[in-house]
C-alpha positions as MATLAB code, in Angstrom:
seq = 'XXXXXXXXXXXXXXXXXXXXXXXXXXXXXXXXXXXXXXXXXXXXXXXXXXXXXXXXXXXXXXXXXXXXXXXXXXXXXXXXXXXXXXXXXXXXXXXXXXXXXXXXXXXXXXXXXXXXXXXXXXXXXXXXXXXXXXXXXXXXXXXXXXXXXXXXXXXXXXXXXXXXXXXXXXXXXXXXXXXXXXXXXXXXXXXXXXXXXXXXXXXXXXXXXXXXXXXXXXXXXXXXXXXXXXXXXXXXXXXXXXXXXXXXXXXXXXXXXXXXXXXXXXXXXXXXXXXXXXXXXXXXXXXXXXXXXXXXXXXXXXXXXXXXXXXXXXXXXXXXXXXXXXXXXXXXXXXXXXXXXXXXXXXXXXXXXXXXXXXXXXXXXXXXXXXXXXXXXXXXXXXXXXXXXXXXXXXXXXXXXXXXXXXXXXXXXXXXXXXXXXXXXXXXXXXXXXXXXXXXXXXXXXXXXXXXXXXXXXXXXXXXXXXXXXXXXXXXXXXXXXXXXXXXXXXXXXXXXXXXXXXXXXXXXXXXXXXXXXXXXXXXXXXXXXXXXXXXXXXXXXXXXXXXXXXXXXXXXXXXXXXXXXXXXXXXXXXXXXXXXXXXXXXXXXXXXXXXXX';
ca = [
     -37.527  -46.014   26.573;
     -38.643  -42.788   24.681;
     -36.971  -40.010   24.952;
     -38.102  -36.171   24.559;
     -36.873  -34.427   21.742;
     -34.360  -31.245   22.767;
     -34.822  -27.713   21.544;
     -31.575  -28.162   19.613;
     -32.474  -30.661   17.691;
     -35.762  -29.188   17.042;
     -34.281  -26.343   15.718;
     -31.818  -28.092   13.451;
     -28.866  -26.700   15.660;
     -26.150  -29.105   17.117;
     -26.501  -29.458   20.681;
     -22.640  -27.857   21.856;
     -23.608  -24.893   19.539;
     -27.136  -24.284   20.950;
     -25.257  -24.376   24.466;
     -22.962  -21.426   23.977;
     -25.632  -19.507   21.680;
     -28.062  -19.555   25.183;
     -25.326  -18.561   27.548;
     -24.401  -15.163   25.328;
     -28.255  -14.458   25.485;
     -28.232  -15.156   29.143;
     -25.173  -13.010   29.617;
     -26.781  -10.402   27.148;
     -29.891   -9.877   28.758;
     -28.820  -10.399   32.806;
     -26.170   -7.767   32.971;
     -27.775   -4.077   33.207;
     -26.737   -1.750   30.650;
     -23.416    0.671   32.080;
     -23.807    4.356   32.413;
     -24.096    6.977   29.681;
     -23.003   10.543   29.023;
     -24.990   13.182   27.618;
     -23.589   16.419   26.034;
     -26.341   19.191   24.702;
     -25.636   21.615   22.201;
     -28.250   24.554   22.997;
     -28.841   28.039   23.254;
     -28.238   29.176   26.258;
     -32.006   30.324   27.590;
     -32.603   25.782   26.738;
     -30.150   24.581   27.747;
     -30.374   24.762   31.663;
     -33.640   23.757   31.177;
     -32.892   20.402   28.831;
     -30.009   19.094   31.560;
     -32.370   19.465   34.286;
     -36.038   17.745   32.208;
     -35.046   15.992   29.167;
     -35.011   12.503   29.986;
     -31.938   11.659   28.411;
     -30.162   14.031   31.027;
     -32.322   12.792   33.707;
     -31.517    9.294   33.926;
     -27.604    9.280   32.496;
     -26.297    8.097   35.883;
     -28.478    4.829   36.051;
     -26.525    1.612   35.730;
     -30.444    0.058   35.905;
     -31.486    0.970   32.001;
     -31.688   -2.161   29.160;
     -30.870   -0.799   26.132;
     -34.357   -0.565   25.066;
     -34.876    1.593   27.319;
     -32.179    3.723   26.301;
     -33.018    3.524   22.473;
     -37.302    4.560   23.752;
     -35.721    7.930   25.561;
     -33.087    8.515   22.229;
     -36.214    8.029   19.687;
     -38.654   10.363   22.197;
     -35.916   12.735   22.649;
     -36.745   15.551   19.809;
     -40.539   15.441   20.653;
     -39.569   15.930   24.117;
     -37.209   18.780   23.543;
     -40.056   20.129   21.610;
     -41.721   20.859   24.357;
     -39.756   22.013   26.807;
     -38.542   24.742   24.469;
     -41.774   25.551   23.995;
     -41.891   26.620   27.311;
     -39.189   28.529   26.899;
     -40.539   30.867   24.003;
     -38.843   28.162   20.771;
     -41.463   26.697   19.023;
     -39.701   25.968   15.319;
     -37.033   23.436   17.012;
     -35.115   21.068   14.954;
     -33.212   17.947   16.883;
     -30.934   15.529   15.964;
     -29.822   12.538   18.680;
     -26.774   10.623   18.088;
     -25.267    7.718   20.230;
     -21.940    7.035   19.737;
     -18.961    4.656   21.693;
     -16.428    6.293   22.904;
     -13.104    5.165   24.807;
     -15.312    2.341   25.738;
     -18.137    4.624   26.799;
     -21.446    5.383   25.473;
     -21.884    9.154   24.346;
     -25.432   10.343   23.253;
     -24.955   13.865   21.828;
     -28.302   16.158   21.659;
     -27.648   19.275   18.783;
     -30.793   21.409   19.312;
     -31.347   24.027   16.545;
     -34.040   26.120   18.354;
     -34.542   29.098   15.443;
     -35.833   32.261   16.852;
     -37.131   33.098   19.755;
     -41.175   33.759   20.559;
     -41.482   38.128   21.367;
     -44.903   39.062   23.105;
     -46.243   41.660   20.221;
     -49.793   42.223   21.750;
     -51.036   42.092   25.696;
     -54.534   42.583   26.260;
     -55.753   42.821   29.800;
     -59.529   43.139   30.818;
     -61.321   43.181   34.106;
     -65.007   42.388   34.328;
     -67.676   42.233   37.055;
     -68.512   44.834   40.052;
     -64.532   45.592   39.500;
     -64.779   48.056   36.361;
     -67.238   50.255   37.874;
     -66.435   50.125   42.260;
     -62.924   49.855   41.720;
     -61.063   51.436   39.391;
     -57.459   51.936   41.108;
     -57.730   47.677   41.665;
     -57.951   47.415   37.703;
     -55.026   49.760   37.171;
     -53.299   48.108   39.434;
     -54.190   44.528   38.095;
     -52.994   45.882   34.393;
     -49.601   48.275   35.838;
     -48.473   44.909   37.652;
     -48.502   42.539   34.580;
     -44.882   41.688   34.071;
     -45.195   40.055   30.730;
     -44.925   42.956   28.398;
     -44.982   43.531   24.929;
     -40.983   42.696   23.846;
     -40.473   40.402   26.309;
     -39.188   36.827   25.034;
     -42.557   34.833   25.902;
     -41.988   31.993   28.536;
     -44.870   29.651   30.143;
     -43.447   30.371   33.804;
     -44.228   33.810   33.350;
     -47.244   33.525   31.631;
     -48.421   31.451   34.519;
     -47.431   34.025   37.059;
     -48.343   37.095   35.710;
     -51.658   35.618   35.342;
     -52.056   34.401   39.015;
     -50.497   38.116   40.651;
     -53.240   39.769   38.714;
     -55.902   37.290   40.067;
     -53.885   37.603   44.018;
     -54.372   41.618   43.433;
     -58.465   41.155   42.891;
     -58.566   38.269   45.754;
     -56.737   39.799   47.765;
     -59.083   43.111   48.610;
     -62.988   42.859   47.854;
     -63.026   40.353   45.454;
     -62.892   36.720   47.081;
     -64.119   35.101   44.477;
     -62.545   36.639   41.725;
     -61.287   34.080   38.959;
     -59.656   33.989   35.374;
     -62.725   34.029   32.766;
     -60.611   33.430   30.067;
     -57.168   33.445   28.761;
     -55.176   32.530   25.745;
     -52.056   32.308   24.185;
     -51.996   33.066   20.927;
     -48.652   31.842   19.372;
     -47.573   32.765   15.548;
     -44.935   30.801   14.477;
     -44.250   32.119   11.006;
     -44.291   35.695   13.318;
     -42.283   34.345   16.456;
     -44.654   36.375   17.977;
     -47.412   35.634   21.127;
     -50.112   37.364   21.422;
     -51.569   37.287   24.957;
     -55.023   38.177   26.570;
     -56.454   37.756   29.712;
     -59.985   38.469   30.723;
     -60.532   38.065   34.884;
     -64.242   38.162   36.334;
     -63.411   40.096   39.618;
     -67.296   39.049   41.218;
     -69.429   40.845   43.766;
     -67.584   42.810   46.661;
     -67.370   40.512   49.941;
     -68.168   42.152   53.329;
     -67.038   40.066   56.509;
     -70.096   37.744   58.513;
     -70.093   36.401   61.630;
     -67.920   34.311   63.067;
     -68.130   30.682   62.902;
     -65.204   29.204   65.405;
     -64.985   25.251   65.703;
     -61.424   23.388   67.302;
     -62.141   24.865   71.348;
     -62.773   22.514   74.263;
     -60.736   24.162   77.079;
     -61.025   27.671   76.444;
     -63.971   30.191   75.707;
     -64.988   31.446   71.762;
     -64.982   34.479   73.586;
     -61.318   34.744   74.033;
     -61.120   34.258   69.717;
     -64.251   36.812   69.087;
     -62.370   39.623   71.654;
     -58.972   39.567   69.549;
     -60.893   39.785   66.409;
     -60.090   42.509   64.296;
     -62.932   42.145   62.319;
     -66.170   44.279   61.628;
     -69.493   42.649   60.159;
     -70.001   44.447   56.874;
     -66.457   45.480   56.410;
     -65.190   45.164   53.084;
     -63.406   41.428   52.817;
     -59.392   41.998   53.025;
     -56.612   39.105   53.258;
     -54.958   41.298   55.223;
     -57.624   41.472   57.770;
     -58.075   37.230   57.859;
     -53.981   36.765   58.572;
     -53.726   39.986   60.799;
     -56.788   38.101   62.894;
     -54.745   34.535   62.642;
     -51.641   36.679   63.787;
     -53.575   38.110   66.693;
     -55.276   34.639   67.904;
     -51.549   33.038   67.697;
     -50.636   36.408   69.932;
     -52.560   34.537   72.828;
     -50.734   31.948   75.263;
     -54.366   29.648   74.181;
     -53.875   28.565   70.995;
     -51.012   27.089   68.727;
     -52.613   26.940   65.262;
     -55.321   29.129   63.522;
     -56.885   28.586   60.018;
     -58.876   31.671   58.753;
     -61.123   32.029   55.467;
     -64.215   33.297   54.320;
     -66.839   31.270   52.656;
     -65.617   32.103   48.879;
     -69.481   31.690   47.294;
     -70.612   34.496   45.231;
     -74.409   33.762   46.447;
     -73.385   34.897   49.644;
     -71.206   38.097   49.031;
     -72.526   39.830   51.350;
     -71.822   39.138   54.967;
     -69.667   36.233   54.517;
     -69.294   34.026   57.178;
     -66.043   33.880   58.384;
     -64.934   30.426   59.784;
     -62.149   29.961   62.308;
     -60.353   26.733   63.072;
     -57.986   26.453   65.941;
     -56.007   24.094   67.731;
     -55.509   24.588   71.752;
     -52.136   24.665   73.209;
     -51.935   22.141   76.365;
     -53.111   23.601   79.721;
     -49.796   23.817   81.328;
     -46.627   24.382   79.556;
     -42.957   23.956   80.451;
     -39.929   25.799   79.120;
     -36.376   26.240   79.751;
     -33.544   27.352   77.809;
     -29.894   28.248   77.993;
     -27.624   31.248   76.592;
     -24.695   34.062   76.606;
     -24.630   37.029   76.463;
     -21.792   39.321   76.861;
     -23.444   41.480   79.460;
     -24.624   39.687   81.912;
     -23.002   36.232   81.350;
     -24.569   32.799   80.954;
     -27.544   32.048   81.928;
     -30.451   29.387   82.227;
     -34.133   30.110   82.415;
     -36.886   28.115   83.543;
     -40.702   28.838   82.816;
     -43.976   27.141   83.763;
     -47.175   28.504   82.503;
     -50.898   27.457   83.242;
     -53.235   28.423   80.732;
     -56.322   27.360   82.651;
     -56.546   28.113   85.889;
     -59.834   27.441   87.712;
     -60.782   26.358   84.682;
     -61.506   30.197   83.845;
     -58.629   30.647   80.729;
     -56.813   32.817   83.316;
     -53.009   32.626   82.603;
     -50.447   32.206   85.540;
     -46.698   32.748   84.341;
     -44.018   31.690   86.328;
     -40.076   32.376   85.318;
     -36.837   31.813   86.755;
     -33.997   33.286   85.266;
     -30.268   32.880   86.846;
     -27.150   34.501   85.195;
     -23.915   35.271   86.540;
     -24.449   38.981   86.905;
     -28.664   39.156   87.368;
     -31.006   37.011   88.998;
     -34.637   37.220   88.524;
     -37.629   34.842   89.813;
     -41.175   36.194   87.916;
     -45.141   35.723   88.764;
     -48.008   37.410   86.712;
     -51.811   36.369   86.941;
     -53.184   37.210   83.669;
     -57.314   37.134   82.662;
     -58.464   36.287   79.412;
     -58.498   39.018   76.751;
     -61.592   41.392   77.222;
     -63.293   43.886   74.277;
     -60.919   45.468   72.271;
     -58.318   42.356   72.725;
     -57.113   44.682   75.792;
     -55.777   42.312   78.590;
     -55.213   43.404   82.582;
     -53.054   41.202   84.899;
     -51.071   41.497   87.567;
     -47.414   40.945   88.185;
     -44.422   40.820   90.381;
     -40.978   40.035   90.666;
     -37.567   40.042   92.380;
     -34.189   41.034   90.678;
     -31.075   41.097   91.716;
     -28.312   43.021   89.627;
     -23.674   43.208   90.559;
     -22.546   45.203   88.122;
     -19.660   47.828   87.665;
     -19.580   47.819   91.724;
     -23.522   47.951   92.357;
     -25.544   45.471   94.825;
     -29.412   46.514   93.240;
     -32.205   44.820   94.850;
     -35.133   45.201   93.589;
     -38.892   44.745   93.742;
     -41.652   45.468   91.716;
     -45.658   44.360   91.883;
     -48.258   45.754   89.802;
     -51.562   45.947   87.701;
     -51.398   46.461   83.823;
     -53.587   46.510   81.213;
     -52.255   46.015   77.102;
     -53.091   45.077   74.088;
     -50.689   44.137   71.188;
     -51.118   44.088   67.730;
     -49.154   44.056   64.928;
     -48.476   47.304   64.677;
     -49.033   49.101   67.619;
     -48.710   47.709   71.384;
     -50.318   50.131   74.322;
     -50.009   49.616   78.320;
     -51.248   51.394   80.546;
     -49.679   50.430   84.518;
     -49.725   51.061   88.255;
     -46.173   49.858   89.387;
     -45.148   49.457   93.243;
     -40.865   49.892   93.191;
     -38.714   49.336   95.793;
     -35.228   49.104   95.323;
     -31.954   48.936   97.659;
     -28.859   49.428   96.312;
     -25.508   49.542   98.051;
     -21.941   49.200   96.829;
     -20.462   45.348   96.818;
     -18.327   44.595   99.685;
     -21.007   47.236  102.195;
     -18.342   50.456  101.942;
     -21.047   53.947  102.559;
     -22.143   55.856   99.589;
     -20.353   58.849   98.361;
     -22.967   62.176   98.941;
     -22.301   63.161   94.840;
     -24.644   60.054   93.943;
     -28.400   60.227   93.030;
     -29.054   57.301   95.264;
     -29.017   57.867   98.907;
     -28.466   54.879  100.987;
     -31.160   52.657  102.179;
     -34.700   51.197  100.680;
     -36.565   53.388   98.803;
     -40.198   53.410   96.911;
     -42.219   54.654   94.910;
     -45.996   54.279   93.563;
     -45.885   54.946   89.300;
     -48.721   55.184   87.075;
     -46.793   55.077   83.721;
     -48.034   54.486   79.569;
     -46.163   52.677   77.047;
     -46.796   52.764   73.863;
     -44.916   51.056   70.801;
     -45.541   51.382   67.089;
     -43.941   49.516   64.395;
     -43.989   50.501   60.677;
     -41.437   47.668   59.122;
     -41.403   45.053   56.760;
     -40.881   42.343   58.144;
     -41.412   41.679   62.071;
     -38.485   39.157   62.467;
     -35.786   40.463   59.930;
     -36.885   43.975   59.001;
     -34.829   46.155   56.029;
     -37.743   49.268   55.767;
     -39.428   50.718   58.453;
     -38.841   51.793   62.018;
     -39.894   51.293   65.261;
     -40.574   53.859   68.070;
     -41.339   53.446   71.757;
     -42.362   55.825   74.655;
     -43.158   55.819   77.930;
     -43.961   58.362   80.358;
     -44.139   58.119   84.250;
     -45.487   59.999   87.531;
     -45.597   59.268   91.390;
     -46.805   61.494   93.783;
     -44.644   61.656   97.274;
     -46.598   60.476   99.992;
     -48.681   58.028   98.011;
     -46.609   54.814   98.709;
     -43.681   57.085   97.094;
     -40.354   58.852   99.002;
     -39.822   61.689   96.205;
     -42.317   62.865   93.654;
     -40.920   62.752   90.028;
     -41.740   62.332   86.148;
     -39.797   60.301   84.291;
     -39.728   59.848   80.626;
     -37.946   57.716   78.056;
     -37.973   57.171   74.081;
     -36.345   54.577   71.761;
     -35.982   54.741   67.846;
     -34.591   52.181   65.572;
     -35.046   53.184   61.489;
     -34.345   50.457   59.379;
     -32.850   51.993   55.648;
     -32.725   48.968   53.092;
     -29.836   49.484   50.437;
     -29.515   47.894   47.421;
     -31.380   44.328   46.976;
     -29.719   42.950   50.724;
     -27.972   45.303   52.576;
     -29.213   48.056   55.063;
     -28.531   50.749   57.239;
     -30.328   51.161   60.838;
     -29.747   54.286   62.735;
     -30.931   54.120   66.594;
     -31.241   56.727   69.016;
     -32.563   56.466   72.791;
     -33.329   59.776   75.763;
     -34.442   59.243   78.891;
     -34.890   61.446   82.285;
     -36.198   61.615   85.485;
     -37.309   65.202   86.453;
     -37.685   65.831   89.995;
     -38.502   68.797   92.344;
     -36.387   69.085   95.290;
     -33.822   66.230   94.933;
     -33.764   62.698   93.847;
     -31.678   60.688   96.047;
     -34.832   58.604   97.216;
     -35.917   57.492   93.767;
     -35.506   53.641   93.267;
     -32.724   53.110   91.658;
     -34.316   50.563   88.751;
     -36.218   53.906   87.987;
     -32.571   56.120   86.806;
     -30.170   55.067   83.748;
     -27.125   53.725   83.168;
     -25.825   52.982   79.448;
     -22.963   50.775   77.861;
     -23.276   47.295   76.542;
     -25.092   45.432   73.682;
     -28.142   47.353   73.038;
     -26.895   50.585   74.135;
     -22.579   51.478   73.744;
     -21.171   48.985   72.402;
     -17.253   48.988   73.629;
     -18.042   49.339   77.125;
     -19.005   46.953   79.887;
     -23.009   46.757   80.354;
     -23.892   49.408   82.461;
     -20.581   51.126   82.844;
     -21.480   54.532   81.693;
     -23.055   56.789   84.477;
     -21.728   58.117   87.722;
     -18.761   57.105   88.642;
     -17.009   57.519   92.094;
     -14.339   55.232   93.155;
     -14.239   52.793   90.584;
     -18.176   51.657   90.748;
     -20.581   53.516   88.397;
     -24.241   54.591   89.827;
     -27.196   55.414   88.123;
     -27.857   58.848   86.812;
     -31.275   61.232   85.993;
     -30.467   61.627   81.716;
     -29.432   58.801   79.382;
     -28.930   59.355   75.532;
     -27.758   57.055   73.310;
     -27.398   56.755   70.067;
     -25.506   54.908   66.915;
     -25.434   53.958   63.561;
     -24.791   50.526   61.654;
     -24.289   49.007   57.938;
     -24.804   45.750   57.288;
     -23.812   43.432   54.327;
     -25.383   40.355   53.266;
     -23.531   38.602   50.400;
     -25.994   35.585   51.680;
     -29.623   35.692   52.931;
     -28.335   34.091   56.073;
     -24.529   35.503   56.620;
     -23.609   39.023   56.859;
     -21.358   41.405   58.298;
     -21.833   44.744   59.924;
     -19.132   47.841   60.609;
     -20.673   50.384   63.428;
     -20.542   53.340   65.497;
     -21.411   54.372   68.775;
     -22.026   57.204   71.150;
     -23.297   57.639   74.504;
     -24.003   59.743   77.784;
     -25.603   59.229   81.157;
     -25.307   62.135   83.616;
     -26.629   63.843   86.573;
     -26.370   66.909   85.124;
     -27.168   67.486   81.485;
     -24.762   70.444   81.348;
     -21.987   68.275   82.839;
     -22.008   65.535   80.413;
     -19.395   63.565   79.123;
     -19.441   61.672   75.297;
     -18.417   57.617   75.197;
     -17.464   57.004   71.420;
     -17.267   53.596   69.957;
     -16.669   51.825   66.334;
     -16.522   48.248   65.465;
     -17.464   45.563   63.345;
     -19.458   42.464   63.761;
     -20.654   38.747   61.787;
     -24.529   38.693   61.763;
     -26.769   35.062   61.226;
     -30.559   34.684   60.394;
     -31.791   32.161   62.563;
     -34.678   30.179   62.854;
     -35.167   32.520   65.776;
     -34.413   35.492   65.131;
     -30.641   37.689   64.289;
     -27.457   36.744   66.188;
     -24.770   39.269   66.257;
     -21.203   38.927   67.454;
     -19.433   42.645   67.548;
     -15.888   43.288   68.118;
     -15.766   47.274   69.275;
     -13.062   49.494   70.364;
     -14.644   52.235   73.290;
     -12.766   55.756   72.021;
     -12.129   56.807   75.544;
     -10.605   53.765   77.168;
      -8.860   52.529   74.189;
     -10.129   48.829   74.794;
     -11.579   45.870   72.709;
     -14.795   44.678   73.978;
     -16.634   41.629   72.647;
     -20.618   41.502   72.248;
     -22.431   38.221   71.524;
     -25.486   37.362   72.110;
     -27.225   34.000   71.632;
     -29.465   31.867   73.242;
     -31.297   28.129   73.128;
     -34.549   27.023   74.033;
     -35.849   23.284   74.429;
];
């Protein structure tokens, strides 16, 4: 019988020998290699940036490596320091790796001399194209903006970005198709010194095309072509393409909109503009849940139809119940004509007990709006009817505006709101202003003939980086010749609560007699806030407050209130929580507001 010859003895090695040399090997090469720890010696400007690239720093906590793999990254390391600190403005670095055991660990130690630092000593900033000549304040603009200035320690980051915010400032106004001719970087080492130019080709001007809308099935181009903001042969603005995306996404049709203009130079003039958008559903549901301090929990119901007769008209339906208001909502609205203007009409039943006040009331109507993002304008005919009487059915005293019983009244009224801020959701600069005036004429479905008028302010005062001031203010009246006690009470003004005193009950400032508070003919309001925010989303506020609401302006009396309050950015907007003490009934009131949808 033959037998094979083993590996041992080919090899010259006795057979028990060869058997423990192969297990070490096995052994060797089947467990993984343990963890490492890396410690950098760096200036500080590299350093940050070599724990968070370099390999070596990288991949420390992996129990996976060989130890080839750990000598490839030690041997790479000083080329790949090299260039990371070249990104940071070191371009004369010297490295030196060593990998040490210690207390039965393994210890690689990085010592990065970097030398000096890279200065910009030269910045050279051109603008070619239809630019030079048209538009001269663009230019100065594109060259007063550049943040990478002669003295400043050179860094790629900013290179990159200072070159892309000069090329937003020509895109973004006239120039679509503006683009970086040429740029370099011009580093001498024996210097430390960059030298940096820029040359941007800013293209012909671009004037906005027609419209070219693609994504509707359900509902009408028109509806997209009526909210456009847009001129043909206006000079091309970003602003213009996302305040038009801002004002399709303002209609109950559509839940998406991508605007652009076709970017080719060839075609400058009259630009097509093309509009993608996505359709919301036909019919919607809602409902949501909340608190609020003044009128209590609440849940709210609302189902929409977008389509209706297949025509894009919009029926609204919403049911709100809370512990102190209850209020069941209809409006028929038609698709948005010329000018983005939209009429509808609405009506609804509330039903308000507060501070000893039964008010039902009634209201249908015709309006006709438009909203944009700056300014919103209605113009209205309302129908009000109102009843209020005192809980529990006792009569009403004869010093009261409201007489008992129904009354009505017919109202052509304007409103019209203008916003100057920031930022729509969380603004720190700006203000915001509303008015709205009001007349019915007695004997045209009205009991008393009247004006009324009413004005809110909020100014938003940013201080510092975070932190802001807002100052509000609010007058209203209701002028009337030969008495007022048939007015409907929904019409008059009470103050107190969240948005108004804070410190007092909702509604609890007005005319009181016998413990229950009735509306009065002149409101004014007004208070002042700081906020803090050591966070972008937590911050506190401390406050003050002051209010009136009065039959008789002469007769007035002040409510005072200070406080303090938490604040939270949400996904939906601010929620405050206030703690205020009312001045003239020495008492701690709460205010919180919050709410969920789904």
């Amino acid at each position: 019988m033959n037998r094979s010859a083993s590996p041992a003895s080919t090899l010259g090695i006795p057979p028990r020998r060869f058997r423990t040399i192969a297990s070490a090997l096995l052994l060797l090469f089947s467990l993984p290699a343990a963890a490492y720890r890396v410690e950098i010696d760096a200036p500080k400007p590299l350093k940050g940036v070599l724990e968070q690239f370099l390999d070596l720093a990288r991949y420390a906590d992996r129990e996976d490596l060989t130890p080839d793999q750990l000598d490839f990254m030690v041997a790479r390391a000083p080329e790949q320091v090299a260039k990371l600190a070249a990104t940071e403005g070191f371009f004369s670095t010297s490295t030196e790796v060593n990998v040490e055991a210690q207390s039965g660990e393994t210890v690689v130690r990085v010592a990065v001399a970097a030398g000096p630092r890279t200065i910009v000593s030269e910045v050279d900033i051109k603008v070619e194209g239809s630019a030079s000549e048209r538009s001269p304040e663009q230019v100065e603009q594109v060259q007063e903006s550049w943040s990478l200035n002669r003295g400043d320690a050179f860094r790629q980051e900013e290179w990159e970005e200072a070159k892309q915010r000069g090329l937003q400032i020509l895109q973004r106004r006239r120039y679509a198709a503006a683009a970086i001719a040429s740029s370099e970087a011009r580093i001498l080492a024996d210097e430390h010194a960059a030298e940096l130019g820029v040359t941007y080709d800013s293209g012909p001007v671009f004037t906005f095309g027609a419209l070219q809308i693609s994504g509707t099935a359900r509902y009408p181009e028109s509806i997209v072509r009526n909210v456009s903001p847009l001129r043909e042969g206006e000079e091309y603005s970003a602003d213009k393409l996302l305040e038009f995306q801002r004002q399709v996404l303002r209609t109950p049709y559509f839940s998406n909109a991508v605007i652009d203009i076709a970017r080719d130079p060839a075609q400058a003039d009259l630009a097509p503009v093309s509009v993608r958008v996505t359709e919301f559903p036909a019919q919607r549901v809602r409902a949501g849940a909340g608190y609020t301090t003044d009128t209590g929990a609440h849940l709210d119901a609302r189902y929409s139809h977008n389509n209706l007769f297949d025509r894009a008209w919009v029926l609204d339906t919403q049911a709100t119940v809370e512990q102190r208001r209850q209020l069941g909502a209809l409006e028929l609205a038609l698709p948005p004509g010329r000018n983005a203007f939209v009429n509808s009409l609405h009506g609804s039943i509330e039903r308000t007990t507060l501070e000893g006040v039964e008010l039902r009331s009634r209201r249908a109507g015709v309006r006709r709006t438009r909203n944009t993002d700056i300014r919103d304008l209605s113009y209205s005919l309302e129908y009000y009817r109102d009843e209020l009487e005192r809980i529990g059915g006792a009569p009403l005293p004869r010093d009261v505006v409201v007489s008992p019983g129904a009354h009505q009244a017919l109202v052509l009224g304007l409103t019209k709101t203008r916003r100057q801020v920031d930022n729509p959701a969380f603004p720190r600069k700006g203000r915001i202003v509303t008015l709205q005036a009001g007349i019915a004429v007695k004997g045209l479905l009205t009991d008393q003939t009247f004006l009324r008028g009413y004005g809110r302010l909020r100014e938003f005062i940013p201080v510092g980086s975070r932190d802001l001031v807002i100052l509000r203010a609010e007058l209203g009246a209701v002028v009337s010749k030969g008495g007022n006690t048939a007015i409907p009470a929904s019409l008059l003004f009470r103050a107190g609560g969240t948005d108004s005193v804070r410190g007092y009950a909702f509604q609890s400032i007005g005319n009181e007699r016998d413990g229950t508070v009735y509306p009065t003919r002149f409101l004014a309001t007004g208070g002042a806030e700081y906020q803090r925010w050591p966070t972008e989303r937590w911050g506190g506020a401390v406050f003050y407050d002051v209010g009136m609401a009065s039959d008789r302006w002469n007769e007035r009396e002040l409510f005072h209130a200070v406080g303090v309050g938490a604040r939270m950015r949400s996904p939906v907007g601010r929620v405050n929580v206030d703690l205020a003490y009312g001045l003239r009934d020495g008492t701690i009131r709460p205010h919180v507001s919050l709410g969920v949808a789904f």
